[in-house]
C-alpha positions as CSV (number, residue, x, y, z in Angstrom):
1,X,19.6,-136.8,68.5
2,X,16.3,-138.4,69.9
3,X,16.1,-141.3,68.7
4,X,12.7,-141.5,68.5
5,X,13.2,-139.0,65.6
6,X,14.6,-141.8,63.4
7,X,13.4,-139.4,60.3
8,X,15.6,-136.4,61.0
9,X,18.8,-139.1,61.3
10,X,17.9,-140.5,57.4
11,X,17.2,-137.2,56.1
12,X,20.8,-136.0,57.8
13,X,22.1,-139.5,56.2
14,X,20.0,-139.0,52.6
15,X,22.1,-135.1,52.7
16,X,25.5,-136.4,53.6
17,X,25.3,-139.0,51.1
18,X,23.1,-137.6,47.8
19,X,22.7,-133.7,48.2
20,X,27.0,-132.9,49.3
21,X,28.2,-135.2,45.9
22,X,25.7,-133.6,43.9
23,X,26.3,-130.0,45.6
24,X,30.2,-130.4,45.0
25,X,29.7,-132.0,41.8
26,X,27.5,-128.4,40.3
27,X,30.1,-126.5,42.2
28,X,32.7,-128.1,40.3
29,X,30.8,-127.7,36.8
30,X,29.8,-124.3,37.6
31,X,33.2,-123.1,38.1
32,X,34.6,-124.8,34.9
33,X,31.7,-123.5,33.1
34,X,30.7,-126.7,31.8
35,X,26.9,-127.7,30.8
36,X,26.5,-131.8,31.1
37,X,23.3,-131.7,29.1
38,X,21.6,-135.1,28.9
39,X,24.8,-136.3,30.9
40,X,23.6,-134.9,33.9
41,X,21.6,-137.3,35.5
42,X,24.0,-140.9,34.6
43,X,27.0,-138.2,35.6
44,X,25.3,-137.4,39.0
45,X,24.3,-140.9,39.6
46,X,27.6,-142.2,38.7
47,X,29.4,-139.2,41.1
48,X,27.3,-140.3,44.2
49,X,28.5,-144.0,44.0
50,X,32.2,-142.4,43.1
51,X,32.2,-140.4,46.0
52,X,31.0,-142.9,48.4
53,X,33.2,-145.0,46.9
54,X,36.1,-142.8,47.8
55,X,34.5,-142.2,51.3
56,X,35.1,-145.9,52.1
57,X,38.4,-145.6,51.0
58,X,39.6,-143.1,53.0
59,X,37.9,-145.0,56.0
60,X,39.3,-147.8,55.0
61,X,43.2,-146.2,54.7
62,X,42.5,-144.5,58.6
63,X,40.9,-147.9,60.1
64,X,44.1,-149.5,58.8
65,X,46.2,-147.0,60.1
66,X,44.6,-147.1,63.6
67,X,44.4,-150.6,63.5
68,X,48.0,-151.0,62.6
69,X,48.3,-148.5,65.9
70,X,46.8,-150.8,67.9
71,X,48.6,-154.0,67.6
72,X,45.5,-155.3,65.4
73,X,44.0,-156.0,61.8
74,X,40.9,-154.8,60.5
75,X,38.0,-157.6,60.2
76,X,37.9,-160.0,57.4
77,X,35.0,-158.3,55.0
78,X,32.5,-159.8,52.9
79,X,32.9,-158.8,49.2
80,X,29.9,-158.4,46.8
81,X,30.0,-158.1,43.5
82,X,27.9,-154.4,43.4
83,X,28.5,-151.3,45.1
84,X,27.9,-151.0,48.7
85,X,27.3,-154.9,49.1
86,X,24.0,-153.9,47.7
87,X,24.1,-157.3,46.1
88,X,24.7,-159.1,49.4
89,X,22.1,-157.0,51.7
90,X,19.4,-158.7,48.6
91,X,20.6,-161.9,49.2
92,X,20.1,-162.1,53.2
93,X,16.7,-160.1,52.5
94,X,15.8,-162.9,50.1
95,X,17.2,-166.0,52.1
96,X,15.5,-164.6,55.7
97,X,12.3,-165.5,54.3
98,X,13.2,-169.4,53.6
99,X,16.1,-170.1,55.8
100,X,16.4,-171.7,59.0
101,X,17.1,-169.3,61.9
102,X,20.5,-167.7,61.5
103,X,21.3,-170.2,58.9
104,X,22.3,-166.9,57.1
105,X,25.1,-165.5,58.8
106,X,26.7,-169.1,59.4
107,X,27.0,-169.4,55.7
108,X,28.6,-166.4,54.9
109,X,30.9,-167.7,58.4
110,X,31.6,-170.7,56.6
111,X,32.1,-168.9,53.2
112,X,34.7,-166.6,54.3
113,X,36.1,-168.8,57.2
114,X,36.0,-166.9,60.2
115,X,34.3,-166.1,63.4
116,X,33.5,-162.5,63.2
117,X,32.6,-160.8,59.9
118,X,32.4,-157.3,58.5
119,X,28.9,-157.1,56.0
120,X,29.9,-153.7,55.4
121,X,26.3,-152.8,53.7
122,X,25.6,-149.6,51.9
123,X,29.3,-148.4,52.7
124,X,28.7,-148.8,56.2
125,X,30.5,-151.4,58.9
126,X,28.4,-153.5,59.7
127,X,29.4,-156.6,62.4
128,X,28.3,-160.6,63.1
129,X,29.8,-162.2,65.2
130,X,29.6,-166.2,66.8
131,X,33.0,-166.0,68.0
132,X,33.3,-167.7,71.7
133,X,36.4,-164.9,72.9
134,X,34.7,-161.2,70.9
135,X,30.7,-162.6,72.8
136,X,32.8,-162.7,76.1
137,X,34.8,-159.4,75.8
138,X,31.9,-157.4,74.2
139,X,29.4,-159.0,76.9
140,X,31.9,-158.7,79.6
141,X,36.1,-157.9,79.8
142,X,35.5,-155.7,77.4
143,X,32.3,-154.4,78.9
144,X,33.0,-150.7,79.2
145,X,33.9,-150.0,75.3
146,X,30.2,-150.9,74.5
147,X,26.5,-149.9,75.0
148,X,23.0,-150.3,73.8
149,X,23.6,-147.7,70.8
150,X,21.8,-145.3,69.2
151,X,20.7,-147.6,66.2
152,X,18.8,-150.1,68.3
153,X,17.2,-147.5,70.8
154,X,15.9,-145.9,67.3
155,X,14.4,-149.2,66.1
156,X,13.1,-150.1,69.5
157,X,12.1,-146.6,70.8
158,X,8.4,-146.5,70.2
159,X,8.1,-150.4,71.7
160,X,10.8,-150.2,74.6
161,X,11.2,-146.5,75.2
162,X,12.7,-146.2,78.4
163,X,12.8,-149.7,79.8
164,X,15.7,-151.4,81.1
165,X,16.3,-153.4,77.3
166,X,16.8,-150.0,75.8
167,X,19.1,-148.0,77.9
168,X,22.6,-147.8,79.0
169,X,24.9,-146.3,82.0
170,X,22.4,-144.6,84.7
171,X,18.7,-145.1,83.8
172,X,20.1,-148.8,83.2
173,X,21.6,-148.7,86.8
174,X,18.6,-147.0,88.1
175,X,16.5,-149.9,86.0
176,X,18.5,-152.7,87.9
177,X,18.8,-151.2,91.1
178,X,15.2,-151.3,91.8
179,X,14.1,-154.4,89.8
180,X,17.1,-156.5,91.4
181,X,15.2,-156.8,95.0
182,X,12.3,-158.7,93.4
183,X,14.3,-161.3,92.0
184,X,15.8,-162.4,95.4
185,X,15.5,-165.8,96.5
186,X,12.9,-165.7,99.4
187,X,10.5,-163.9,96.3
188,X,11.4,-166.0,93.5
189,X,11.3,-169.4,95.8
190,X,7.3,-168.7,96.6
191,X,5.5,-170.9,94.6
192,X,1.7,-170.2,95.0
193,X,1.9,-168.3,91.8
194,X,3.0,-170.7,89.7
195,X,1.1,-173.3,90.7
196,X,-2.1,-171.5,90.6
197,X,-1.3,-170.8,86.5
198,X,0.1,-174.0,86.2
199,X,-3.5,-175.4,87.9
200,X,-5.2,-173.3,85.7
201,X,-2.7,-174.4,82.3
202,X,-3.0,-178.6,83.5
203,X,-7.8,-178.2,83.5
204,X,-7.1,-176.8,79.6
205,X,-4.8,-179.7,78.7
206,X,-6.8,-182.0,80.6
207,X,-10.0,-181.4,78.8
208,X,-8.2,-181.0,75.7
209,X,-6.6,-184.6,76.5
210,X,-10.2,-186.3,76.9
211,X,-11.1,-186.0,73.2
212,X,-7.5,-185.9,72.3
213,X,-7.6,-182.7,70.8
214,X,-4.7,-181.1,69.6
215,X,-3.3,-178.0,71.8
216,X,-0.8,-175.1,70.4
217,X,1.5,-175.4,73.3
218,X,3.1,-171.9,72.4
219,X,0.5,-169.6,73.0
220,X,-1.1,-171.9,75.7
221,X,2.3,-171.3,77.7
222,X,2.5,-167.2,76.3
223,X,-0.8,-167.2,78.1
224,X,0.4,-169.0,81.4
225,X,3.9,-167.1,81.6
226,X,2.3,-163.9,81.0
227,X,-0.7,-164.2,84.1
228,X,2.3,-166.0,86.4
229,X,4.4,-162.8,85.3
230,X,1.3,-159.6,85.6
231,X,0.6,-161.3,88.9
232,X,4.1,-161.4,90.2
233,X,5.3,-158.3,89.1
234,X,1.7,-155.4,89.7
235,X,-0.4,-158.3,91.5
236,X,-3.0,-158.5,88.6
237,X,-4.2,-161.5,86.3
238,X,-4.0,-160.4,83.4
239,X,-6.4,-163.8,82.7
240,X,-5.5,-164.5,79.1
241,X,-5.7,-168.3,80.2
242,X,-9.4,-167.8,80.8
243,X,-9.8,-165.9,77.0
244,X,-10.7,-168.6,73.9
245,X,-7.8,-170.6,72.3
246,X,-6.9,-171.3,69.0
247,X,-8.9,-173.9,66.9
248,X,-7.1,-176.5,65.5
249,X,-7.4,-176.6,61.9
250,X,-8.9,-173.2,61.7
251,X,-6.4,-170.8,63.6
252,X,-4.5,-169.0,61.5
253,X,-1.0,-167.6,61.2
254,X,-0.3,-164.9,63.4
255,X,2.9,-163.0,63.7
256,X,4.6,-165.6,66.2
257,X,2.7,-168.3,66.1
258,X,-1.3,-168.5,66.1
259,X,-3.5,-166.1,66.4
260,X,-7.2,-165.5,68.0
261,X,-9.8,-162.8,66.9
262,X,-10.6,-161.6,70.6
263,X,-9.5,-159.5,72.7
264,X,-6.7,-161.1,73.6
265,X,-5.5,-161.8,70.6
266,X,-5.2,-158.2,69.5
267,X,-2.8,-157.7,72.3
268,X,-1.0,-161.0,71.7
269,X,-0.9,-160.0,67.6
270,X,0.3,-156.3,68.8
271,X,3.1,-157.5,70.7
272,X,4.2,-159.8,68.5
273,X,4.0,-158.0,65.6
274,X,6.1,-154.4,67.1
275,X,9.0,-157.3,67.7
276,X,8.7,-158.9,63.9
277,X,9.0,-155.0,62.4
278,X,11.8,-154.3,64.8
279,X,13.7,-157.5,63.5
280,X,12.8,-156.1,60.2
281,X,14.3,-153.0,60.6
282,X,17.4,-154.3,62.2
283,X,18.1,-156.6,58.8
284,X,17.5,-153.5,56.8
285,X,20.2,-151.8,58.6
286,X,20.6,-148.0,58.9
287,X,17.7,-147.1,56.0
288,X,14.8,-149.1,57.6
289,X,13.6,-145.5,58.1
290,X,12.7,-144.9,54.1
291,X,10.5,-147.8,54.4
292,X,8.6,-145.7,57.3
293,X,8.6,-142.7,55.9
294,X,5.0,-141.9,56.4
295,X,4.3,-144.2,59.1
296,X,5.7,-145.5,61.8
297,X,4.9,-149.0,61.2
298,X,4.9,-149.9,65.1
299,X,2.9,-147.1,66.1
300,X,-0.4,-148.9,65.5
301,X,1.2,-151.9,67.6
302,X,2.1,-149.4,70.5
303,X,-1.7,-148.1,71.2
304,X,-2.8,-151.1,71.6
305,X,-0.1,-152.3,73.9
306,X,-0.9,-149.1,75.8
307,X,-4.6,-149.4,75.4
308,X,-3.8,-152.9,78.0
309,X,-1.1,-151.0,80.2
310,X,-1.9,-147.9,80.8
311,X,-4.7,-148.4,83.1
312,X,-2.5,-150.4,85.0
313,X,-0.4,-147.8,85.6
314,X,-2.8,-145.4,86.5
315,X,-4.5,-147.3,89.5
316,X,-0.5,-147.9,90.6
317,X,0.3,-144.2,90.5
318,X,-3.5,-143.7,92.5
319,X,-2.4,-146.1,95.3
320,X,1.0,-144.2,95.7
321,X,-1.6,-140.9,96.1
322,X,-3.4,-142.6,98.5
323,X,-1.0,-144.1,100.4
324,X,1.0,-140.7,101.0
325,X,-2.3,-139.3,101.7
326,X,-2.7,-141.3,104.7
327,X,0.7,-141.2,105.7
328,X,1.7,-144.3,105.2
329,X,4.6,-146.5,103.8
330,X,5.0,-150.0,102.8
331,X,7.7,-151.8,103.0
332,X,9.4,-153.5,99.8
333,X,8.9,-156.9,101.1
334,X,5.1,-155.5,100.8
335,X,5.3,-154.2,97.5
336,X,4.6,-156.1,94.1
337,X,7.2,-154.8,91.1
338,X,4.9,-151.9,89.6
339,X,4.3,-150.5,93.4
340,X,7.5,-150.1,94.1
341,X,8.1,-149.0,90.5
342,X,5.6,-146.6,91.5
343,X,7.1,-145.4,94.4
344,X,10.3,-144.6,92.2
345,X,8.8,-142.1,89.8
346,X,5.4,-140.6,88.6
347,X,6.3,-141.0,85.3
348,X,4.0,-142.8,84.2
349,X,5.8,-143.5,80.2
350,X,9.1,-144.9,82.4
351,X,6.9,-147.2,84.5
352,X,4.7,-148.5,81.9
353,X,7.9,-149.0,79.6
354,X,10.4,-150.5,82.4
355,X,6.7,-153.1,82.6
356,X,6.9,-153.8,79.4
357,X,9.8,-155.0,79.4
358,X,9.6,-157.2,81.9
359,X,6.8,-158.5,80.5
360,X,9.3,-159.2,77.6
361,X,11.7,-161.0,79.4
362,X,9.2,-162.9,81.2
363,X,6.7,-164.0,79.3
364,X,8.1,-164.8,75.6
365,X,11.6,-166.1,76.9
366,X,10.5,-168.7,79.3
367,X,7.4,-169.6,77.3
368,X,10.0,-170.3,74.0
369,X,11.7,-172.8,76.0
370,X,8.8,-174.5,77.3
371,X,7.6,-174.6,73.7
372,X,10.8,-176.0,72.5
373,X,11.2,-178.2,75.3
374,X,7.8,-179.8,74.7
375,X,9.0,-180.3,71.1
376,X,11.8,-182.1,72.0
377,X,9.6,-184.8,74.6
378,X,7.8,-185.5,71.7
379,X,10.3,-186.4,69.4
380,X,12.3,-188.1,71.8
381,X,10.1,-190.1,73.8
382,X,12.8,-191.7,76.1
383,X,14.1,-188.0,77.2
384,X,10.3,-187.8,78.4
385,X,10.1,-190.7,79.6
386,X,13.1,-190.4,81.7
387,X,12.5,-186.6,82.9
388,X,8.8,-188.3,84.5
389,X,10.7,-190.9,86.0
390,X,13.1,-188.8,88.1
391,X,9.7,-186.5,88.8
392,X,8.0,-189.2,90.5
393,X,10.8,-189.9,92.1
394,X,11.3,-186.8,93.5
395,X,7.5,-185.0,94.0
396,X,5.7,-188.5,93.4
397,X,2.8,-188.2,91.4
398,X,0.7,-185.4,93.1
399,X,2.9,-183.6,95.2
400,X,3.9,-179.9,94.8
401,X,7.7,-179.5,94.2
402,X,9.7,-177.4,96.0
403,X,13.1,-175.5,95.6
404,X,14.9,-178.7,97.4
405,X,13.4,-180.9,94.9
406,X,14.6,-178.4,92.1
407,X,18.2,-178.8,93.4
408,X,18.1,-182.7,93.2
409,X,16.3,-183.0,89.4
410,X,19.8,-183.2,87.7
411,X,18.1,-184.5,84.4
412,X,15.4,-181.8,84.7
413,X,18.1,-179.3,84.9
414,X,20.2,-180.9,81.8
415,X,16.7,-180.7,79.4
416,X,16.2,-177.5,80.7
417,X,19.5,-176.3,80.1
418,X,20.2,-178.2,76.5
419,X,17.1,-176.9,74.9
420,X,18.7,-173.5,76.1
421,X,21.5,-174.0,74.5
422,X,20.3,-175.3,71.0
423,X,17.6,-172.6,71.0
424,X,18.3,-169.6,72.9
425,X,15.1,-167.2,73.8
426,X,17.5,-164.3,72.4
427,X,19.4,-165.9,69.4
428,X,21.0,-162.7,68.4
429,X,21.6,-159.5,70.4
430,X,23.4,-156.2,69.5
431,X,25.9,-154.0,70.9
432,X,27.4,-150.9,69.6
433,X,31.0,-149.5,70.4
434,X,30.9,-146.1,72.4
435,X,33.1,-143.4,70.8
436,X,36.5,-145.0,70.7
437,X,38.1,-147.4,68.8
438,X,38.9,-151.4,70.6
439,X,40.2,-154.3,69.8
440,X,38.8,-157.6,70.2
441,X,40.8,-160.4,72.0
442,X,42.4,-163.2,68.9
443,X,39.3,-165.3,68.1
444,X,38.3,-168.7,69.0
445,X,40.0,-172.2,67.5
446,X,36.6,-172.4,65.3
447,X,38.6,-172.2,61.9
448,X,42.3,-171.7,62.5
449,X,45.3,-171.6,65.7
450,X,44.5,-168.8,67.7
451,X,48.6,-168.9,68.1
452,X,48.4,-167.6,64.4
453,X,46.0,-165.0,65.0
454,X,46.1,-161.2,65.5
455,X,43.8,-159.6,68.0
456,X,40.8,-157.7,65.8
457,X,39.8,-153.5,65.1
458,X,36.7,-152.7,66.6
459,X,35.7,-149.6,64.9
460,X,34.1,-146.8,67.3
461,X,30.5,-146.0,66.7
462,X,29.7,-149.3,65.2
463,X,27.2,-152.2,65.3
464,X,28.3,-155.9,66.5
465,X,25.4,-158.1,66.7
466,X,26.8,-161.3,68.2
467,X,25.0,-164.8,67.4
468,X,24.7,-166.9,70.6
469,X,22.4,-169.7,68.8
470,X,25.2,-170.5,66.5
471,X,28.2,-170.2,69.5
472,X,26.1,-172.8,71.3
473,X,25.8,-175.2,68.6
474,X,29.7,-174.7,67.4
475,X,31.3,-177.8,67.3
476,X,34.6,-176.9,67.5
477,X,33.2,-175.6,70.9
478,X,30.7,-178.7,71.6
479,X,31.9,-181.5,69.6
480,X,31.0,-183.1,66.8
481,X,27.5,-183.9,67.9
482,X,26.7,-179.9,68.6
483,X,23.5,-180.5,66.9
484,X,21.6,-183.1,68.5
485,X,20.2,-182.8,71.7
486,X,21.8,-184.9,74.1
487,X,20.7,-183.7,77.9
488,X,23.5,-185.8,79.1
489,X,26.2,-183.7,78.3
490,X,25.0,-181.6,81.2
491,X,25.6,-185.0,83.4
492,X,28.7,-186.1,82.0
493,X,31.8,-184.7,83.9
494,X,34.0,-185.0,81.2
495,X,32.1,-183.2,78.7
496,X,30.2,-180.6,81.0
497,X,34.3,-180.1,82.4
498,X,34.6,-178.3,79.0
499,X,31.9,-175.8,79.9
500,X,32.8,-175.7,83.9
501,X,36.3,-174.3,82.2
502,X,35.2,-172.0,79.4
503,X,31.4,-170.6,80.9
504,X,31.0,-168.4,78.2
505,X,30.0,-170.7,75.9
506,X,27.0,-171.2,77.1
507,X,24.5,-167.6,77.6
508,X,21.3,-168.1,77.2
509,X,21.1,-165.6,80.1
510,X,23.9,-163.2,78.6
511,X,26.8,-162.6,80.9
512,X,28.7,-160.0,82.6
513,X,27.1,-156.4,83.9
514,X,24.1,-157.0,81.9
515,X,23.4,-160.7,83.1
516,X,19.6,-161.2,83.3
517,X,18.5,-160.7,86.5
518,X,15.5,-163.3,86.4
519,X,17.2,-166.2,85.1
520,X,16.3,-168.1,88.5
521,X,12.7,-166.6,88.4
522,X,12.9,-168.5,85.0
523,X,14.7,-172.2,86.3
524,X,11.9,-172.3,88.9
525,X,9.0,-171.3,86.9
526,X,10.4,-174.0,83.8
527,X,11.1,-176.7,86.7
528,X,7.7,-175.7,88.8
529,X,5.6,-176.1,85.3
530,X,7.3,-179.1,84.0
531,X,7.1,-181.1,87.4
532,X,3.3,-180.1,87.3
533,X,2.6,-181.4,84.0
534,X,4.6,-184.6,83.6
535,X,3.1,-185.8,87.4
536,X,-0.6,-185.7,84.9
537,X,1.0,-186.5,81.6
538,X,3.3,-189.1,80.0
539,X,3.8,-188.7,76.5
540,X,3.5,-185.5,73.4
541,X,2.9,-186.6,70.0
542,X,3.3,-183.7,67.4
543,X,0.2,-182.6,65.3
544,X,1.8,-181.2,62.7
545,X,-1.4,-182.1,60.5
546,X,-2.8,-179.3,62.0
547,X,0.3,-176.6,61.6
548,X,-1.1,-173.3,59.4
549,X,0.0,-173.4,55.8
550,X,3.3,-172.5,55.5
551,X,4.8,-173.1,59.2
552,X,6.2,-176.6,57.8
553,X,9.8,-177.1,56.8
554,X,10.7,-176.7,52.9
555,X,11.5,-179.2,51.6
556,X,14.8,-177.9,50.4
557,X,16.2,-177.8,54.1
558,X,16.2,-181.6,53.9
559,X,19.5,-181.7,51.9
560,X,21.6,-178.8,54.3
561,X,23.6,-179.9,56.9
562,X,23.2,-179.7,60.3
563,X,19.7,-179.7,62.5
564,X,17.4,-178.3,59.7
565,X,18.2,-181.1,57.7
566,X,16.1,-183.0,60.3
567,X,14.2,-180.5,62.1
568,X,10.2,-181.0,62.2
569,X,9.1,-177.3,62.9
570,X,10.3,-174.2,61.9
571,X,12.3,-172.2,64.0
572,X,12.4,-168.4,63.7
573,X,13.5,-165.4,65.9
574,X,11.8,-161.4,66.3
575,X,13.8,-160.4,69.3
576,X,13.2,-164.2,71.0
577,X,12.8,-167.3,69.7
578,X,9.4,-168.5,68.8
579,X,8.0,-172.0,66.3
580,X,6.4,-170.6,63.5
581,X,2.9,-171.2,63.6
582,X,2.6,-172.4,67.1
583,X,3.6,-175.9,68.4
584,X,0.4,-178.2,67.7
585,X,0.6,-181.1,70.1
586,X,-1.5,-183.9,71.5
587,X,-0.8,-184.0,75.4
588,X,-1.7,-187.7,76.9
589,X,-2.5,-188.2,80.5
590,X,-1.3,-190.7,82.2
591,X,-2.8,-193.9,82.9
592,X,-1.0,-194.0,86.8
């Protein structure tokens, strides 16, 4: 089934579950010859939930049996108190709108004492997971039993389409195949383009610095990551650095952050919002589509996102005419990303979604940890302190870096790589197991022996979204202080030993097949931009005075444990990480 056609799969869902009970249910009554009167709409009712009822039974009885088969037990599931969980799905829907990210999932970890966790919503299995070993064998050993699925590609259809985050086995091999080749070193070690943008990102905070106005560092680095990325990858600037910023004290809330009422803005607030509705849906589970009947909530979103790509892709396609009108070929070491793209296909949907995508990965992953990176500077003015020091050191106070001086920053790398690993650009991902049963490896030491484990049954066609946020904070993984950020962790041989010896702890990148391809394009562009800017400025004092009404803390996360009973923003995730509200900070320049 297309699964762009997400309406045809609930209708097909709504018949399977609703019309068959009620169908066999008037069979049944028919054939006895018995009227139920003003029984018959509490007996239907009551049949439905008997027969699915008896549904998950039987599932239950052959999961047991083929997990028995397989050497394995079935996974530890959550138990509401009303049918279908239906009490539980309300209770996540509730606490997503208050909570702290993913503070969800590790309580119902915590409640039920294990690593990996069957929801089972609405009758249906349903998988989380922040175990260290299932993350490794679903991301890699066990590689092959698991793809994209068909429920994300129908949540994400309409955004993604055919781009490389929404497709498996050969379009995804095609996807990598021609996108690896501009992530080699010799392109991703050429700096102009990043110190252009970063030229251009330093005048704003400069002027901004001179009447010590307040900047919202996330969508001033959306802005730079996404002209460093349109530049790199079709050779345009796109120029959203040069459009008008947000005001503090009068920007308001926009879907990630803050928003702007130009032109801009409209893209920024379609983008944004097409990844909030496709977190949405994914919380809602298999009938997000009844909330959609009628409209496709993201389709709005997707014309605008077109409205800005489209032409693009159109003067890319041209070129390719042009060229092969005259005869003439370029060479790839010639070629910017969409040209060669180009060259692939005249499809113009594939290339515009494969760009979309990339502007995905590009511009809202490595702008989050910038974002969070400048967060943590300001509330820990020694880590900023020392990360300037070892920059003049290294680049003095004027001089460009280079890829040399990157490989000699070790403290540069350790902030870089601990804000990764407390906040993750992609918190949560999703896999789904192909048609065949598996069984995941014995879990990690998080709440018992492993020596008194048994391995786990992986049902076939189901979800497992896996948690790598709360993997990277586990302290039975990290130690005791998982929680704070401590950059020297990454310095310390003794305690980065424990990562050098169990690497899967740590992917902010993802691992295996489906590693990120650009996650040097990203070290270079974090390093390039943070050199630039601490070689101008020396300390970052939150404004959180000026922070839109409701982006603050509650007050209630105060008495919780770990970091949101001390964090000073809110955290929040739609696909990638973002600070609800936007970051507002005051950037001061150095004196020398």
């Amino acid at each position: 089934m297309n699964p762009a056609n997400y309406r045809a799969r609930l209708f097909r869902d709504l018949f399977l579950a609703f019309v068959v009970p009620i169908l066999v249910l008037s069979s049944a009554t028919s054939f006895f010859q018995y009227r139920l009167g003003l029984l018959s709409a509490p007996t239907h009712l009551v049949f439905i939930v008997i027969w699915a009822t008896t549904k998950g039974a039987f599932l239950d009885a052959r999961q047991a049996r083929e997990a028995r088969s397989l050497g394995a037990r079935t996974i530890p599931r959550v138990t509401g108190k009303w049918p279908g969980n239906i009490d539980i799905l309300l209770r996540m829907m509730r606490a997503f709108k208050t909570s702290y990210v993913l503070d969800v999932y590790l309580q119902l970890f915590e409640e039920y004492q294990c690593t990996t966790l069957n929801l089972r919503l609405l009758w249906r299995d349903n998988i989380i997971s922040m175990d260290q070993e299932h993350m490794k064998f679903v991301l890699s050993t066990g590689f092959q039993w698991f793809w994209r699925g068909r429920s994300q590609k129908e949540r994400m259809e309409l955004f993604l389409g055919e781009g490389i985050f929404n497709r498996d086995d050969e379009m995804w091999k095609m996807h990598r195949s021609i996108t690896r080749p501009f992530f080699a070193r010799e392109r991703i070690a050429d700096f102009e383009i990043f110190e252009r943008h970063c030229a251009h990102t330093l005048s704003i905070l400069s002027s901004l610095a001179e009447s010590d106005t307040p900047c919202e560092a996330q969508d001033l680095y959306g802005r730079f990551t996404l002209d460093a990325a349109s530049e790199f990858l079709f050779g345009k600037n796109l120029e959203t650095l040069s459009a008008a910023l947000p005001v503090p004290g009068k920007a308001s809330m926009g879907p990630k952050g803050s928003a702007t009422e130009d032109t801009w803005g409209s893209f920024a607030q379609a983008f944004e919002m097409a990844q909030l509705n496709i977190t949405n849906r994914g919380r809602l589970g298999s009938i997000w589509p009844l909330f959609e009947l009628f409209k496709d909530k993201n389709e709005e979103h997707c014309q605008v996102i077109k409205h800005w790509l489209d032409p693009l892709v159109a003067r890319a396609l041209e070129h390719k005419r042009s060229m092969e009108k005259a005869g003439v070929a370029s060479p790839i070491a010639d070629k910017n990303f969409m040209q060669h793209l180009a060259d692939s296909t005249d499809d113009p949907v594939l290339i515009r979604d494969q760009l979309l995508s990339m502007l995905l990965a590009s511009r809202d992953t490595t702008a989050s940890v910038l974002t969070y990176i400048t967060y943590f500077m300001a509330i820990h003015l020694d880590v900023a302190e020392r990360l300037r020091a070892e920059v003049l050191e290294h680049c003095g106070p004027t001089a460009p870096p280079t890829f040399e001086h990157f490989r000699h920053m070790k403290y540069m790398r350790a902030v870089i790589n601990e804000t990764l690993r407390l906040f993750p650009p992609v918190p949560l991902n999703l896999r789904e197991t192909r048609s065949a049963p598996c069984v995941l490896p014995i879990s990690d030491r998080t709440f018992s022996d492993p020596s008194e484990q048994q391995p786990l049954y992986m049902p076939a066609q189901t979800t497992i979204v896996y948690l790598p946020l709360l993997t990277q904070r586990n302290p039975a993984l990290w130690g005791e202080d998982a929680d704070e950020f401590d950059p020297d962790r990454w310095i310390d041989p003794d305690r980065i030993a424990k990562f050098v010896a169990n690497p899967t702890m740590f992917t902010p990148f993802s691992a295996g097949p489906r590693i990120c391809l650009g996650q040097n394009y990203a070290y270079n562009e974090m390093s390039y931009f943070l050199v630039r800017l601490l070689q101008q400025f020396d300390r970052f004092t939150l404004a959180s005075e000026f922070q839109p009404e409701g982006s603050l803390p509650p007050a209630e996360w105060k008495h919780r444990k770990g970091r949101q009973s001390f964090e000073r923003i809110w955290p929040s995730a739609a696909l990638t990480l973002y600070v609800k509200g936007g970051l507002w900070v005051r950037f001061h320049k150095a004196r020398s």
